[in-house]
ZAMARGU-4260 file (C-alpha; in steps of 0.2 Angstrom, whole numbers, plus 5000, padded with zeros to 4 digits):
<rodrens>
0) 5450/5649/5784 | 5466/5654/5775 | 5477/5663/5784 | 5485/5671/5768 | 5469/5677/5761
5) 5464/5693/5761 | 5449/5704/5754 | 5449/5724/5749 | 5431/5727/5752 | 5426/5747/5746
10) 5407/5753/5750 | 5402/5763/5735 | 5387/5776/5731 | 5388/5788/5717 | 5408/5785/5713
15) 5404/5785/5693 | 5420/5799/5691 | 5431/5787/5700 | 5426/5770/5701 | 5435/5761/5685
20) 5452/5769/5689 | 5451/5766/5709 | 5448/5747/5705 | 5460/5744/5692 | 5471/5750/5706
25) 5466/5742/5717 | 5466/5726/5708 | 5486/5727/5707 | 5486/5724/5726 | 5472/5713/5732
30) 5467/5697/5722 | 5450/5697/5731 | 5439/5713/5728 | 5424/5718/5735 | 5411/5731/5729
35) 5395/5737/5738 | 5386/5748/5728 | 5376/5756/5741 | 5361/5760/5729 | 5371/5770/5715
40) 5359/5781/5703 | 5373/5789/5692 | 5379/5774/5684 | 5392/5768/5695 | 5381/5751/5694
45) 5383/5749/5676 | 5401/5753/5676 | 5404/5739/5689 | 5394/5726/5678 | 5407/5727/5665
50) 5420/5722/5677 | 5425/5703/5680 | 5439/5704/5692 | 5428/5710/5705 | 5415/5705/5713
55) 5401/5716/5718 | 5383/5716/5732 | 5372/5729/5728 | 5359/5737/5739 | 5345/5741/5731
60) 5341/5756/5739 | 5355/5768/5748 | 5357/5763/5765 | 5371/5771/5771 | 5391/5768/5774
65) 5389/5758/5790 | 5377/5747/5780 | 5387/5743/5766 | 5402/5740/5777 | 5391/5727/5788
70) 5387/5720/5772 | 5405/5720/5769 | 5409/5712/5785 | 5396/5700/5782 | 5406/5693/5768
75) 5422/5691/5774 | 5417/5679/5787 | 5405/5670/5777 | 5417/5668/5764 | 5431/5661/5774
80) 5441/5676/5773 | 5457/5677/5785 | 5453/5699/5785 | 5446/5711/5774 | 5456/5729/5771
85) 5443/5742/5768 | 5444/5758/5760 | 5435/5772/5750 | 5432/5774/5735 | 5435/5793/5730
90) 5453/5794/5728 | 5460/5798/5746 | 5464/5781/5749 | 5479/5774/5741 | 5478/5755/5735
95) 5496/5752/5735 | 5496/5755/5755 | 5486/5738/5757 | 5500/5727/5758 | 5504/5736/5772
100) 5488/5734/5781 | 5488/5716/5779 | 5507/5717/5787 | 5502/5728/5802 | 5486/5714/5805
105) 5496/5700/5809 | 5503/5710/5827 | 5483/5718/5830 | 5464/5713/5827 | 5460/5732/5820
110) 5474/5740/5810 | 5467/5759/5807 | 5473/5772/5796 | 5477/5791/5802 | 5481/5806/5792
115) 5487/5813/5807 | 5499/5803/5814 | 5511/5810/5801 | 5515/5823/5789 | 5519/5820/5772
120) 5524/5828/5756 | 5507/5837/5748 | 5496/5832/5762 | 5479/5841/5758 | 5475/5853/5773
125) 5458/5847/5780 | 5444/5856/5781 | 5442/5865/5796 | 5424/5859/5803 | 5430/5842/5801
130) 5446/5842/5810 | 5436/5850/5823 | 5424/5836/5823 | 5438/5824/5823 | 5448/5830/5834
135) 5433/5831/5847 | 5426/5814/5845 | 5445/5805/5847 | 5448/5815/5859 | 5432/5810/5869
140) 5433/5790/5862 | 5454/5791/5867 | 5445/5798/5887 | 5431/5785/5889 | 5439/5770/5881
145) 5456/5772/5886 | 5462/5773/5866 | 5477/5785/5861 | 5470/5786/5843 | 5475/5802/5831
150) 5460/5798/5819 | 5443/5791/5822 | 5437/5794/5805 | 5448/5786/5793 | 5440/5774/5782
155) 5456/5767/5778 | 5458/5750/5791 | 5462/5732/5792 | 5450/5720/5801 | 5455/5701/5807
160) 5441/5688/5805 | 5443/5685/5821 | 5438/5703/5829 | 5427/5705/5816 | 5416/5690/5825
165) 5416/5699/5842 | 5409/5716/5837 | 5389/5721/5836 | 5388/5736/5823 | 5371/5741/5821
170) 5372/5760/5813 | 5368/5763/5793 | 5375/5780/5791 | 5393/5789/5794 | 5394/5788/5815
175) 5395/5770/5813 | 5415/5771/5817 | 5409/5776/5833 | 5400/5762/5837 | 5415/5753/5830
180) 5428/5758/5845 | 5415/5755/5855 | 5413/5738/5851 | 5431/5735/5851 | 5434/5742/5867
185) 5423/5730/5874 | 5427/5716/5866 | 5447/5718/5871 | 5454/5720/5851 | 5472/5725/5850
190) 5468/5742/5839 | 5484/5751/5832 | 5485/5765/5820 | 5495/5765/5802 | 5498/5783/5796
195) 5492/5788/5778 | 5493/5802/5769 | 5478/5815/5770 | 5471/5818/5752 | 5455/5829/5750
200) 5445/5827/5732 | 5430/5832/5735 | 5426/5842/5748 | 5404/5841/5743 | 5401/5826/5752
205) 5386/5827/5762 | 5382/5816/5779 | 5366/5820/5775 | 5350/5832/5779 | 5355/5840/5794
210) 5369/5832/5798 | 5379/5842/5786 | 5380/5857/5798 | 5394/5852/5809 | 5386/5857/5827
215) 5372/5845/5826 | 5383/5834/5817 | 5393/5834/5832 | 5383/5831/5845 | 5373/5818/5834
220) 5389/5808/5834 | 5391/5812/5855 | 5373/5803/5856 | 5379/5789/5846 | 5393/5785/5857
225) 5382/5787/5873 | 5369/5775/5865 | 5382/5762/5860 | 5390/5763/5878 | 5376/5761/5888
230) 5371/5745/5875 | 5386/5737/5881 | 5381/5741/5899 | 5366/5734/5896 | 5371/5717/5887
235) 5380/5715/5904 | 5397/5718/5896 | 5411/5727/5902 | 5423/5739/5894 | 5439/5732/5905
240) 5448/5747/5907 | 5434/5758/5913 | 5420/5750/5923 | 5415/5765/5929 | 5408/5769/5912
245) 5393/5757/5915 | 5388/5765/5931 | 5389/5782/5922 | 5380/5776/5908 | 5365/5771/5920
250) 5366/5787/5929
</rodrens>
């Protein structure tokens, strides 16, 4: 493995209005750059076959974010990657912040972005459902895990190889953060967060079917973190800080 080199991984479905532009940015900050189209149909995947500076895993059907960023994962350690910095592809990431990421990763396992941490100049305001959301769910992960994150949801982190090996992510679709802290958690990673600046786009995304109306969305991601705390509990590991979580999580 080289320690010096590092991948930008972004998990793609449907970015055919950003996609070229996003890259060549990226491109100006990461040597190494990963595509997963995540079963595209709009002709994101015919935009990426005209590019040879990137390189590019396709799904052939949409599986979902947490898939593409397993698949993602996947790669990095296979390919002898010292870290991989991920981030969206939509324009509310900005590519000239991965240096930084790579920098922050050398003093923690899981460098995180949070576009709350700090204000800056222009920030979008977010919407109101989910901040809510957001604000719920770190606020119950920063309880049970013994965190002190600001953002659970940014897309925007750095991953060491190393931690990479330790975590067990299973979830396809958007709670698959949650599983993420989780998994870190348990396996003792040194998590810090980066603050970035909060950029809305497009506010049309959907999380699918139901989960697009923000109460069942909620306690959908609440059943997702019960489930990946009593798996721990179950494989017979512990979550150091807080023990007690397995007793709770057998009843």
């Amino acid at each position: 493995m080289n320690a010096n080199r590092w991948l930008a991984a972004l998990p793609v479905y449907n970015e055919v209005a950003y996609v070229d532009d996003v890259l060549s940015e990226v491109r100006r900050y990461a040597d190494h750059v990963l595509v997963v189209d995540d079963g595209s149909n709009d002709g994101t995947s015919e935009v990426l076959a005209r590019r040879s500076d990137i390189t590019v895993l396709r799904h052939e059907q949409n599986r979902g974010y947490g898939a593409a960023l397993r698949t993602a994962f996947e790669y990095t350690t296979a390919e002898g990657f010292a870290g991989v910095v991920t981030l969206d592809c939509d324009g509310q990431h900005q590519p000239m912040r991965i240096p930084r990421f790579i920098k922050a990763a050398e003093s923690a396992d899981i460098v995180s972005g949070s576009r709350y941490a700090k204000q800056y100049p222009g920030d979008s305001e977010p919407p109101a459902q989910r901040l809510f959301i957001n604000r719920r769910i770190t606020g119950e992960l920063n309880r049970r895990l013994g965190f002190q994150l600001t953002d659970a949801f940014c897309g925007f982190k750095a991953y060491r190889t190393e931690g990479l090996r330790e975590l067990r992510i299973t979830d396809d679709g958007y709670a698959m953060p949650l599983e993420l802290w989780v998994e870190a958690a348990a396996a003792g990673l040194r998590v810090i967060e980066l603050p970035v600046p909060r950029i809305y786009i497009d506010l049309s995304r959907s999380f699918g079917g139901s989960l697009d109306h923000a109460e069942t969305r909620l306690r959908y991601y609440n059943q997702v973190l019960d489930a990946a705390i009593a798996r721990v509990c179950a494989d017979g590991r512990e979550l150091p800080r807080h023990r007690d979580l397995c007793q709770n999580a057998h009843g």
